[in-house]
C-alpha positions in Angstrom: -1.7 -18.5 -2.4 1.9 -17.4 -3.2 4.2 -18.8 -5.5 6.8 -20.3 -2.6 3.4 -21.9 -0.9 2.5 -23.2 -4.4 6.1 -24.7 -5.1 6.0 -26.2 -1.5 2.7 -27.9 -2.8 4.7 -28.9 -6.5 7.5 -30.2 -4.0 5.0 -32.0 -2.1 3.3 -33.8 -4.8 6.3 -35.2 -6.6 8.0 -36.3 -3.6 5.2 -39.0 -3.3 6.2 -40.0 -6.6 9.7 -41.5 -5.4 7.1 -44.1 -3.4 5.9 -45.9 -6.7 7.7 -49.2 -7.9 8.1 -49.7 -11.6 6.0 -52.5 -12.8 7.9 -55.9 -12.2 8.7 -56.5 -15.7 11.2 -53.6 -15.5 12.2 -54.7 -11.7 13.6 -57.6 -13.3 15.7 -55.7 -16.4 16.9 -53.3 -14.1 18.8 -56.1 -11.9 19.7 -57.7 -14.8 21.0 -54.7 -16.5 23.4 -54.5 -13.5 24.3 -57.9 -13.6 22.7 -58.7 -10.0 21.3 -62.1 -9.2 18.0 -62.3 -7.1 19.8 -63.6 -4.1 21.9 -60.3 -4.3 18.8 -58.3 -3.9 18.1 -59.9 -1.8 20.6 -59.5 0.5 20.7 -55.7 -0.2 17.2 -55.3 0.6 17.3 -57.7 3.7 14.8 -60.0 2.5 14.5 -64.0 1.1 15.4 -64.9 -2.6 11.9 -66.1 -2.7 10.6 -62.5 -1.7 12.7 -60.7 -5.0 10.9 -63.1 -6.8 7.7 -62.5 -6.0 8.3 -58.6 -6.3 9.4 -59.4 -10.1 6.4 -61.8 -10.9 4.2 -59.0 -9.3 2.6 -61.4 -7.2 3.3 -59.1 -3.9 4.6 -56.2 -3.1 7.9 -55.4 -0.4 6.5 -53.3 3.1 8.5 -51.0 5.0 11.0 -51.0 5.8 12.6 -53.2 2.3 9.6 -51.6 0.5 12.0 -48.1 0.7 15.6 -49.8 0.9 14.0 -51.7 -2.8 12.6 -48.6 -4.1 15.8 -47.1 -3.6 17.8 -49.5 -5.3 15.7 -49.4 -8.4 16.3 -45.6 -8.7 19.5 -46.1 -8.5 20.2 -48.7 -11.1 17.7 -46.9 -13.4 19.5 -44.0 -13.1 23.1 -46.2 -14.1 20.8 -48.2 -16.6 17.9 -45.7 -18.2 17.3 -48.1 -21.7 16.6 -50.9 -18.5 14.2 -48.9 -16.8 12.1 -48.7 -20.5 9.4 -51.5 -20.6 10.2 -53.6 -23.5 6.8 -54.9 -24.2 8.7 -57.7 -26.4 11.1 -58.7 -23.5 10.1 -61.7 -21.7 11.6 -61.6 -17.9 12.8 -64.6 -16.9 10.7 -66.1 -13.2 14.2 -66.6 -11.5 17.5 -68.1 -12.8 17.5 -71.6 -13.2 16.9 -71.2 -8.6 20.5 -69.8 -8.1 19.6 -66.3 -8.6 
């Protein structure tokens, strides 16, 4: 196999790393890092309040379409926040914010 085919192959394998969410702790710090509430999110990714809550509890996951439209918010904000994107093992995420968020 060539170099270019085995690059192709590199290319290939880290592209299906931009698929994978962060865990939903750091879902949570990233939004709040930016200052976003849930229902913001929400909006963005074209889904219910109650959906962004779920993702951040980690008690479901978003589908395609939002699954990709989420993803790609979080990469963005973790590239605007990095120390956000860092599980704080110590942090305690809060479930939603007091229902307006």
């Amino acid at each position: 196999m060539s170099d270019p085919d085995r690059l192709k192959q590199v290319d290939a394998l880290l592209d299906g790393l931009d698929d994978v969410l962060p865990p939903p702790r750091v879902r949570a710090q990233l939004r709040l890092a930016a200052n976003l509430t849930q229902q913001d999110v929400a909006d963005a990714v074209g889904v219910k309040r109650l959906a962004v809550v779920r993702w951040e509890l980690g008690k479901s996951q978003p589908r395609r379409p939002q699954r990709d439209v989420y993803i790609h918010l979080l990469k963005r904000l973790s590239e605007r926040f990095p120390e956000a994107a860092e599980l704080d093992e110590g942090s305690v995420t809060p479930a939603s914010e007091g229902g307006s968020g």
